[in-house]
N, C-alpha and C positions, 0 to 999 in steps of 0.2 A: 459741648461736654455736659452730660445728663447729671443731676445732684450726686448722686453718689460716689463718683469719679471725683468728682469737687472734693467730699470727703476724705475720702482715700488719699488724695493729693493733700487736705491738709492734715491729716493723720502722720504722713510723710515728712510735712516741714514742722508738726510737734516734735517728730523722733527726733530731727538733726537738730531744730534750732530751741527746744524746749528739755526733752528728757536729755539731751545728748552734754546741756550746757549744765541743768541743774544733778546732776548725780547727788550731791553733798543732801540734798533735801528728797530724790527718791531714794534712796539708801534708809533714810529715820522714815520715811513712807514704808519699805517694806517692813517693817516691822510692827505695825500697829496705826492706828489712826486715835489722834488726839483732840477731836476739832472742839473752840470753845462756844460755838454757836451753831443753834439747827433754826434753820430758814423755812419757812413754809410759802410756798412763792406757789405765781400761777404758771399753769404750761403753757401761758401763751410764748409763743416761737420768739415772739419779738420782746423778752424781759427774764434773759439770763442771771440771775442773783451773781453768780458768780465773775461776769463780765462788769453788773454795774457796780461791784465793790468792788472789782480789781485784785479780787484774790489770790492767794496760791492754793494748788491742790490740800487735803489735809487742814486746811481751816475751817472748814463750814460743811456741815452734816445737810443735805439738801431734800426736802418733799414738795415734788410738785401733785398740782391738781387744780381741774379747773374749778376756778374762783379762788384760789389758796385760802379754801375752808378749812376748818376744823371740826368735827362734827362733837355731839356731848360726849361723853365717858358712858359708857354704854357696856356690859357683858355678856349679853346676847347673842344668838348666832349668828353668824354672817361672819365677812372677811372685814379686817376692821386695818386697812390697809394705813391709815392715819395716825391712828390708836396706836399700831405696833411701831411706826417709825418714830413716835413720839415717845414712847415705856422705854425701847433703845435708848431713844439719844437722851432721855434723862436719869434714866436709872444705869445704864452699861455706862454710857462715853462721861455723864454726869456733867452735862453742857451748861454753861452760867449764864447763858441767853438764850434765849426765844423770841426769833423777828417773825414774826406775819407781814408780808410784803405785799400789797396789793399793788394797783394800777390805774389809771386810766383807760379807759377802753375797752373794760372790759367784757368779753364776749358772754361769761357765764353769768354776770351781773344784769346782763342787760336782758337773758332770757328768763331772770328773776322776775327782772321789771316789770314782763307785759305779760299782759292781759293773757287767764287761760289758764286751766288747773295741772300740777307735774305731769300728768298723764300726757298731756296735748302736746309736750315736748319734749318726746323722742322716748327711746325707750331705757336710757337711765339719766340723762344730763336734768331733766326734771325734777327727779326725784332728789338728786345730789345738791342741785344748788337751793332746794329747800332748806338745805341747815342753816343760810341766812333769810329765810322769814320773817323772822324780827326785823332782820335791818329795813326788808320793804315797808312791814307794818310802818314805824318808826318815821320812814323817810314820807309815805302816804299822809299819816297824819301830819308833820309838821311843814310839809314841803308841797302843799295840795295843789297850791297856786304858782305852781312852781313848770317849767318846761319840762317834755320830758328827758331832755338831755341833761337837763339839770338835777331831775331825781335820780337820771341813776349815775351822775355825778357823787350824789350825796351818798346813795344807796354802796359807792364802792368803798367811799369810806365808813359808814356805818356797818357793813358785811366784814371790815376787820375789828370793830369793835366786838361784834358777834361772836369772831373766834378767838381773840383773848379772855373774852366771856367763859367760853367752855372751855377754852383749857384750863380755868379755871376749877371745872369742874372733875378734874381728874387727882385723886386724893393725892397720889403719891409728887404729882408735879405741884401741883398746891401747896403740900408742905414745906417744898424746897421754898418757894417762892415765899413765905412766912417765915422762914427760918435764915432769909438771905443769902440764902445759894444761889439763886434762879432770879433773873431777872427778865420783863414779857415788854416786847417794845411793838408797837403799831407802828407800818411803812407804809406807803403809799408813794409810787414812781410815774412822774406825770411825765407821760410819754410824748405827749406834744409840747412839753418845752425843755425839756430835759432836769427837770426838777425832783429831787427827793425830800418828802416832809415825813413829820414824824406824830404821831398821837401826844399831846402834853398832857397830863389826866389832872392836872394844877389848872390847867385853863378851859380845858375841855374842846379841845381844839390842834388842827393839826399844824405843825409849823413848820416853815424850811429849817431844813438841817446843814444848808451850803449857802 
């Protein structure tokens, strides 16, 4: 049976054992969406935000992309695909968290890492996972004598420090954040042991959260 057919078959057992059970909570779903937290996670296949919280529909506002980047506050031309799920979810849905979820393993991190200018790789995933430059520069310096499995160990979690960085740089989400509406959490989900840590900015360091 070819993936899609998979799909469909579990499309099939959401209706009956999912939609068919919860009515009471799609019923307050058709009417709006209230979520208190928007997630910025990567598209890798294998790091569903919503599987590893264990969520229900209607609680969490989702953007993926690879390397769950943030790029700066920018007004520019161009599609600003980041930018707008972000003006959403803090200014419409008016969300009280902001997780940046990274990973281990990760694919767009690691074509950060080597060697070879954006152009050399590919004709946009280059360009994209430049908006953590910093974190290479960063990991380069301090981490020189370091493996390379180790920099961009470091470099995955330094690329979420990057984009709590810049969303920092977006006025109107910045105010909330000053004003204690909004709170900005760094994730990191280590995919080879099953572990989730968290950015402490009191320690400067990430810690388990389990």
């Amino acid at each position: 049976m070819n993936d899609i057919n998979l799909f469909i078959d579990g499309f099939r057992r959401f209706q009956e054992n999912y939609f068919g059970e919860n009515k009471e909570l799609f019923t307050k779903l058709k009417q709006g969406q209230k979520p208190s937290t928007l997630v910025i996670a990567c598209s890798d296949s294998r790091v569903d935000p919503a599987i590893l919280t264990n969520c229900e529909p209607g609680q969490m506002f989702v953007v993926r992309n690879v390397g769950n980047l943030v790029p700066p506050y920018e007004t520019g031309a161009g599609l600003h695909g980041v930018s707008t799920a972000l003006e959403f979810g803090v200014r419409s849905l008016e969300v009280e968290h902001i997780i940046v979820l990274g990973h281990r393993q990760c694919t767009g991190i690691r074509v950060l890492m080597e060697d070879g200018t954006p152009e050399s790789k590919g004709e946009f995933i280059g360009n994209w996972v430049n908006i953590a430059k910093r974190a290479k520069e960063r990991v380069l310096a301090d981490f020189s004598a370091a493996s390379a499995d180790a920099r961009i160990a470091a470099c995955e979690e330094q690329s979420i420090l990057v984009s709590l960085e810049n969303l920092m740089t977006f006025p109107w989400l910045r105010e909330r954040v000053e004003q204690g509406k909004l709170t900005l959490h760094g994730w990191l989900f280590d995919l080879k042991h099953g572990k989730l840590v968290a950015y402490n900015p009191e320690q400067g360091a990430f810690e388990s959260l389990t």
